[in-house]
N, C-alpha and C positions, 0 to 999 in steps of 0.2 A: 432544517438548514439546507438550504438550495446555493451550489455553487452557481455562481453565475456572472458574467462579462459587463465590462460597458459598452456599450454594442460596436459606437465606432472602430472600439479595441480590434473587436470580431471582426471586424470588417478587414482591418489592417491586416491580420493574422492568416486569414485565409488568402489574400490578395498576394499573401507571399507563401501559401506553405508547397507551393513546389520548388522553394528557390533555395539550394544550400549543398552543400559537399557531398553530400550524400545523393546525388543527383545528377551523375555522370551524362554522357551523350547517348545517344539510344541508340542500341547496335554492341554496344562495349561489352564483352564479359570474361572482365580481368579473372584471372587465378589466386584464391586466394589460400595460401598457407594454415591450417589450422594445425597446432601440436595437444595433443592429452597424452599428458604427464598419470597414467593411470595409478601409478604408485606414489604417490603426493598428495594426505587428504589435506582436506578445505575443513572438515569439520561434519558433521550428520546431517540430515536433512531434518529441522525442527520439528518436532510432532505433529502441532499445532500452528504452523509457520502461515499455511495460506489462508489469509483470514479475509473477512470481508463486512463493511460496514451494513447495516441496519438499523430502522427508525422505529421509535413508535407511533407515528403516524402512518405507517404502511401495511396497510390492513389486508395487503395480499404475499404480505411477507410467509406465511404458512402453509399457504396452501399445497394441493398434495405436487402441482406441476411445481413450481417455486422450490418446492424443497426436493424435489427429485434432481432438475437444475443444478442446485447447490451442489449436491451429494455427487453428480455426475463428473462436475466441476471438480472435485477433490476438497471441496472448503471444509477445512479444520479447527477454524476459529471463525466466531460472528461477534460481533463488536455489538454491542447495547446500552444505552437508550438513541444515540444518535448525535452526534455531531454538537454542535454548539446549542440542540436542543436538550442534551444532558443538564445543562447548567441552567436549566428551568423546572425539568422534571422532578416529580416529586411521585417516587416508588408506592408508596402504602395506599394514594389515592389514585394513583393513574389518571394524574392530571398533569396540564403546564402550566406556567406563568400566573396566569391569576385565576387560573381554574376554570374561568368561562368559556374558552374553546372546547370546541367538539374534540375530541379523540376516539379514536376508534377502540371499541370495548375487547376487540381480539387481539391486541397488542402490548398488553401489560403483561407485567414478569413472568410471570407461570406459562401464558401462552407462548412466550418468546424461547421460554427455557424449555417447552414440549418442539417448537420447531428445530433448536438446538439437537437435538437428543433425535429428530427425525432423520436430521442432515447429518449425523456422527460428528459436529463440533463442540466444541469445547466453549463456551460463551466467557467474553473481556466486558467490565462492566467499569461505567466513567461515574461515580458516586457525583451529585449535583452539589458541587463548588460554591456554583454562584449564588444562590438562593437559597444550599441546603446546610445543616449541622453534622458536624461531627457524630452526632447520634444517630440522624437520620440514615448515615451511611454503617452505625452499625447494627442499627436495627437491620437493614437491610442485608447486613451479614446473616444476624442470627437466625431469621425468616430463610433465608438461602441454603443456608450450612448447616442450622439446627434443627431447624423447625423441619425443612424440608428435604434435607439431605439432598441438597445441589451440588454441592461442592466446589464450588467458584470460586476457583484458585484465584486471578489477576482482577484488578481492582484500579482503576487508574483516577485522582481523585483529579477531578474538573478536565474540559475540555481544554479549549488556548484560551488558556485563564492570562497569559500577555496579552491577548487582544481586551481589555478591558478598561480601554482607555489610557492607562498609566505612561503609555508613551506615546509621542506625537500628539495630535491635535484633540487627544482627552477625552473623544465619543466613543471610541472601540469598536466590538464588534461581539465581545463577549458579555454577558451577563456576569456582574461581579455587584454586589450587593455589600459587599464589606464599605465601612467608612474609609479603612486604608487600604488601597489596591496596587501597594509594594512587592516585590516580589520577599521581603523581609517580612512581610504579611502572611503571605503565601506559605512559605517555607513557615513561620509558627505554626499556621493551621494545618501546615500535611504533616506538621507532627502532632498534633492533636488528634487527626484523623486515624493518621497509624497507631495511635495510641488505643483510640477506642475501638476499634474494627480488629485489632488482634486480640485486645481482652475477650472479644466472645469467638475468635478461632485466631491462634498463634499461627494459624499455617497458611493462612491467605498470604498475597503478594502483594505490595501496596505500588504504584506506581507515580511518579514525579514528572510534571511537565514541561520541558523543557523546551526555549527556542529551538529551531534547527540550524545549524550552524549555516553561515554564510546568507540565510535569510534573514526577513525583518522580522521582532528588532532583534535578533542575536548585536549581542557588544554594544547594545546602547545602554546610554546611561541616561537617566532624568537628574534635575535639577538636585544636587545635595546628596545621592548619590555614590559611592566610592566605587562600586563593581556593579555588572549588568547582573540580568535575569538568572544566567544556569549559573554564576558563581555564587550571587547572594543564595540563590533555592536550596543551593547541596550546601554551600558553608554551614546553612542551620538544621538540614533534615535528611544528609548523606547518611544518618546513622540510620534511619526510620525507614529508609527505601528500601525496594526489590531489582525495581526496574524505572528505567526511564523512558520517558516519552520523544516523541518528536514526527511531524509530519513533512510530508517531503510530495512537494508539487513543486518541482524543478522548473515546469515551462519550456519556454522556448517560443523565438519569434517564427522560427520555421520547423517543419515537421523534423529537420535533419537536427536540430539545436534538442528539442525533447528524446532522439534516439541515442544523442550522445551523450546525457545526464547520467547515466549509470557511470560513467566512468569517473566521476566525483563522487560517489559512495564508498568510493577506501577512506577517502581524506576526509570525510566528513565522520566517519565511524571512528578514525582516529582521536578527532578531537574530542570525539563523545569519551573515548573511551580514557584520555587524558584526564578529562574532568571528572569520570569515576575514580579514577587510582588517587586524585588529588585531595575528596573528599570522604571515601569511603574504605579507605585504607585497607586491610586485608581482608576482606569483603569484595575487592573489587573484581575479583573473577566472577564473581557469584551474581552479581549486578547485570539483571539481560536490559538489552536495547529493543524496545518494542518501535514500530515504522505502524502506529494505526491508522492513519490516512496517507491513503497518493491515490494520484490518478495524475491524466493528461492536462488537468486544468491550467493555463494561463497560457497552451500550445495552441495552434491550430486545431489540434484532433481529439476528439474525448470519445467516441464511437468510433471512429473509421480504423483503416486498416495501420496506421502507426502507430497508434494508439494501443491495438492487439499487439504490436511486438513487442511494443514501450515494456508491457506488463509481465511478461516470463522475464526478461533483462532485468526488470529493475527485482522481482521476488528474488531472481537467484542472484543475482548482484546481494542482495541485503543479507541472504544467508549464508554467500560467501567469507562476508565479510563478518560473521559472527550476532546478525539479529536474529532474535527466539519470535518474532511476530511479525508478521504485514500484515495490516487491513486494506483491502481498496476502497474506495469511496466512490463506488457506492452500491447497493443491490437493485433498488429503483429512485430515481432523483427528480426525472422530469426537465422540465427548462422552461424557461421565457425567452429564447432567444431562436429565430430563428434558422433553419438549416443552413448550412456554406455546402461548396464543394472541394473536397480536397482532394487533389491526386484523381478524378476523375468518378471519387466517391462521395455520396451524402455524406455529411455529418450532423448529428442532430444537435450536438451540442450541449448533451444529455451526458449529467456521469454517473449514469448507471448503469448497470453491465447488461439487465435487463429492459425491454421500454416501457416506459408508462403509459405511453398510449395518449402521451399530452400532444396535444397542435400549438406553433404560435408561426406569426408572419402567413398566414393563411393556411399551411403545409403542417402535416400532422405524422407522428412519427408513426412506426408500422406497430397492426397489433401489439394488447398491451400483453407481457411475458416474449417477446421476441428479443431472442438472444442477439444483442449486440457484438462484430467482431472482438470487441475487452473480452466478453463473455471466452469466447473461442482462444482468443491469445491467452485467458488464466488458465481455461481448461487444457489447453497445450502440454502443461505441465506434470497432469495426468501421466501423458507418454515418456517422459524425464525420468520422476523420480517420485517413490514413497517415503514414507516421512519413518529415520530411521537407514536410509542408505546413506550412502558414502559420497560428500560432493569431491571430484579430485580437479584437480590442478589441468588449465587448458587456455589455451592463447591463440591469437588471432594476427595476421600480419598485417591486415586491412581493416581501420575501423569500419567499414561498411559491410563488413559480415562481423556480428557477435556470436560468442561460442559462449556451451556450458554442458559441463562433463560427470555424470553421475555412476558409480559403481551400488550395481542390483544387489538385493540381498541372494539371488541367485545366482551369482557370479558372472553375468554380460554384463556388458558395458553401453550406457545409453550418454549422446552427443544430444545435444540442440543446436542447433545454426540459424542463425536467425539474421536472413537477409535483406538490409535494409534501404537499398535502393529500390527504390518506387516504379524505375524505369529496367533497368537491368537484371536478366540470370547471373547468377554466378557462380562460376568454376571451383571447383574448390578437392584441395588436395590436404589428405591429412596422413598423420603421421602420427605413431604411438609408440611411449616408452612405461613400462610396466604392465602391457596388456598387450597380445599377440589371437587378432581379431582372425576369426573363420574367414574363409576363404569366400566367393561367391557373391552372390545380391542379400544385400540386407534390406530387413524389412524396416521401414518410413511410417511414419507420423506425421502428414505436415498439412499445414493451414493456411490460404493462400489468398490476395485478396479476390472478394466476391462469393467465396466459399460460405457455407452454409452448415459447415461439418468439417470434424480430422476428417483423414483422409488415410487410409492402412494402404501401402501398396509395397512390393518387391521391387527396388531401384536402384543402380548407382550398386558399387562396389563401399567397403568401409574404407579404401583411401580416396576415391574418386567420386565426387557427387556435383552436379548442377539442380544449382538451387534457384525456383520462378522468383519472377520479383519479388518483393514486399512480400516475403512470407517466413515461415515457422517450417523448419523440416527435423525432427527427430531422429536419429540413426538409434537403434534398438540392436548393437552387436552382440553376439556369442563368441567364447572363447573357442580360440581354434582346439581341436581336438590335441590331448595331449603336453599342453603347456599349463602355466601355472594361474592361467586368466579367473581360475574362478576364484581364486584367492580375494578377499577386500586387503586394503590397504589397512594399516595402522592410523587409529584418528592420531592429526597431528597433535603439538600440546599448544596450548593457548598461545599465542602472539605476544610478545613484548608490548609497551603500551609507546610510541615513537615518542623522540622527542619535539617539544612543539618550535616551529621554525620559524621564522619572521621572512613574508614574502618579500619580493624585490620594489613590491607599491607601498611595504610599509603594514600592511595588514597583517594580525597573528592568523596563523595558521598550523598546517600537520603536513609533516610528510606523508605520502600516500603507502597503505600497506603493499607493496608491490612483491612480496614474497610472502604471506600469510602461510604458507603450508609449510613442510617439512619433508623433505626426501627420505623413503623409507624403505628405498632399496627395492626388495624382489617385494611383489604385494607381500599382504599376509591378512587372516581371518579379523501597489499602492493609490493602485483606485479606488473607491466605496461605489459602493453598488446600492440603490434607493433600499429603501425599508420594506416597500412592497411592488410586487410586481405581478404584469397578468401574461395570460395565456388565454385563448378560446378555447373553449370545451362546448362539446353538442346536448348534456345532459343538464340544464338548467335548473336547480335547485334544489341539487343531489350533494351528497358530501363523500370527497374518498381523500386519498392521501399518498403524500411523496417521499421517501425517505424520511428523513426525521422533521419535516416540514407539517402543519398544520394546514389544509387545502381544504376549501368551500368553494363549490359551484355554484355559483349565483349570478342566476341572469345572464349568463352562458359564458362567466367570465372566472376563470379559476386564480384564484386570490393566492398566492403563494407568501409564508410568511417569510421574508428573505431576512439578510443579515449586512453592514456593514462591514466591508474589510478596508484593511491598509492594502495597496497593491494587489495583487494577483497570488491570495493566498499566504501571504507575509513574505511574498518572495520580496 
């Protein structure tokens, strides 16, 4: 599955991605307010939170630099079979679609789950919807869990099984093989699925795929009709679920509209969590929110340096807000579309955090394994937080610097600042209450555009730091000698579920969680994109592979199998 533009789109998008609020006069470097609330948790950092997509078509997914990458990276979770090629795949044969394509022999399960196991993640598995049975998904349990002793807790059954035609102009984007492709269909079969896949392990997690709110088609209805997609799914298999799905490529016309999306992830997580407490009744705490795909797609930037802040923002944004998983999309993807310049930087246009090493438009991306700045912005997170500390409470007085505040199992205190003007440093002054920071220069973390690496240096005071443009700076404090900073906070208790609002256009919606934590005093311990598409390659009549994508070289022409979408990702 190759994400990918309608080119003029591209065209559009880059012609503007310097143009937006976030893109002050050059020279300016306002001050900007940051407060951490050190004693106020957010909740833990999920174990398995940083996750990242994988295909079986990518035959360099294992290797020893790739998985060293990953592991470097911090990746916790790897999503498998791949994208909307889940809904063709078929596990027992390691095959697609109708069998006659090439697949690469070192990418079937066993090898996927030895790379898992190299990189210390935990492997999410999309059981094949569209094509496959109720059995096939629990064969694939028993093989997993029985047989082999994998233990593959999260199971999510089908890809965006809504893109399968059933709404709008009836071609889709997904594989969906059933005669009815209701979401009343749907919802039967994910309790059939749940049904058979727990008979051979009660302890798997079964997952439900849900529109994303405010994208397409969240709240449409077809013809006959009474309720959309996520109210018909849960009405009939809220009892059969663990977790729910939903993918989140927010977009944006200019680079500044993609850096502001994080701040619609309360309200979005609201309504998720609305329509858990509505179907799954006291259960619904228990019910995690998995985010298995994002990326920068339908922005300007999917490589370049926005793109890298887009990605610590939006992870800790979703775990603020109570999601147990991200995936990004992608590990290697490739493109047909040729480079833009954004802000002064290439962008390939590639959502893969690593390069493939594909050419199109005559220009060819660098070496294949070169870490893209996504690469650099995930691995940022590294210097934040491990999975099992304390997110606490922290605020910004200027959208154009983002904050996020972590308490160590060691008891210092680690900030991110993440500054998003392209053109301007910024000043910045913070403030803390529950934590009483050493005295002195602290030591930074930060990742800047054109960097090629963190960067560890002694900078900046913990109330006083300037921060280069378009960059990632980590503050890594220690408690002042004597005070009670190495204390963690009290995790807060779960969040009330809002009530749902009706906006002033008319549309349902959620109030935004705008206080998720709890004070705990002193711490304590709709375009479609063709069917296929090319790219140049120098190796004529070789076979290799892109993400969850099927790729032959033939005749110097690399054949990508693409997909139909509505819009820019169901936006």
């Amino acid at each position: 599955m190759l994400r990918h533009f309608v080119a003029g789109a591209v065209a559009v998008l880059a012609a503007s991605a310097g143009v937006g609020a976030l893109a002050p006069s050059a020279g300016a470097a306002p001050t900007v307010g940051i407060r951490v609330d050190a004693g106020t948790s957010l909740g833990t950092v999920p174990s398995s939170g940083i996750g990242l997509n994988t295909g079986f078509g990518d035959e360099h997914m294992g290797t020893a630099k790739v998985s060293s990458l990953m592991k470097a990276a911090g990746v916790r979770q790897l999503r498998y079979p791949g994208g909307s090629g889940a809904d063709e795949y078929h596990w027992k044969t390691h095959t697609s679609g109708d069998g006659k394509g090439w697949i690469p022999s070192n990418t079937d399960f066993d090898h996927f789950m030895a790379t898992a196991k190299r990189v210390g993640a935990q492997p999410i598995l999309t059981a094949n919807y569209g094509s496959g049975t109720p059995q096939e998904a629990a064969d694939w349990v028993k093989y997993a869990n029985v047989d082999k002793g994998y233990g593959v807790k999260y199971w999510e059954i089908g890809n965006e099984v809504y893109g399968n035609g059933y709404y709008g102009d009836g071609k889709g984007w997904e594989r969906d093989d059933h005669a009815d492709k209701s979401p009343r269909e749907y919802g039967k079969n994910l309790v059939a699925y749940s049904k058979a896949m727990k008979a051979v392990d009660p302890t798997v997690k079964i997952g439900a795929v849900l529109t994303t709110p405010g994208g397409w088609p969240d709240k449409e209805k077809a013809p006959g009709d009474t309720a959309d997609w996520n109210n018909t799914v849960l009405s009939i298999a809220g009892s059969s679920i663990d977790f729910v799905i939903v993918h989140w490529y927010p977009g944006g016309t200019t680079t500044s509209d993609l850096l502001n999306t994080p701040s619609r992830i309360a309200a979005t997580t609201s309504e998720l969590r609305s329509l858990i407490a509505k179907y799954t009744g006291s259960r619904a705490a228990s019910v995690e929110i998995a985010v298995t795909e994002t990326d920068g797609v339908g922005s300007p930037a999917l490589t370049s340096q926005a793109a890298a802040l887009f990605a610590p923002d939006t992870y800790m944004t979703w775990f603020e807000q109570g999601a147990t998983h991200v995936d990004w999309w992608n590990l290697h993807n490739g493109t047909d579309q040729a480079p833009t310049t954004v802000h002064g930087q290439t962008d390939y246009q590639d959502g893969g955090i690593l390069s493939a090493g594909t050419c199109a438009g005559g220009k060819c991306e660098p070496p294949r394994d070169t870490p893209f700045p996504t690469y650099w912005g995930i691995r940022s997170l590294t210097a934040l937080a491990q999975p099992g500390d304390t997110m606490v409470k922290s605020s910004s007085r200027n959208s154009s610097v983002a904050v996020h505040a972590v308490r160590s199992s060691n008891g210092g205190l680690n900030v991110m600042l993440i500054n998003k003007s392209p053109q301007n440093a910024a000043q910045v002054s913070l403030s803390y209450a529950g934590f009483t920071p050493a005295a002195g220069a602290v030591t930074t973390v930060s990742y800047a555009k054109g960097h090629t690496a963190l960067t560890t240096a002694k900078r900046g005071t913990a109330v006083a730091q300037k921060l280069p443009p378009y960059s990632i700076t980590t503050l890594q404090l220690k408690p002042a000698s004597g005070t009670a900073g190495a204390d963690k906070p009290t995790p807060a208790p779960t969040p009330t579920v809002p009530t749902p609002v009706v906006s002033a256009s008319g549309t349902t919606g959620t109030r935004a969680q705008g206080e998720i934590g709890a004070p705990v005093g002193q711490p304590t311990p709709s375009s479609t994109s063709g069917d296929l598409a090319s790219t140049g390659v120098s190796n004529a009549g070789t076979y290799s592979a892109l993400g969850g994508l099927l790729v032959i070289a033939a005749g110097g022409v690399l054949v990508l199998r693409g997909r139909r979408r509505r819009g820019l990702h169901g936006k």
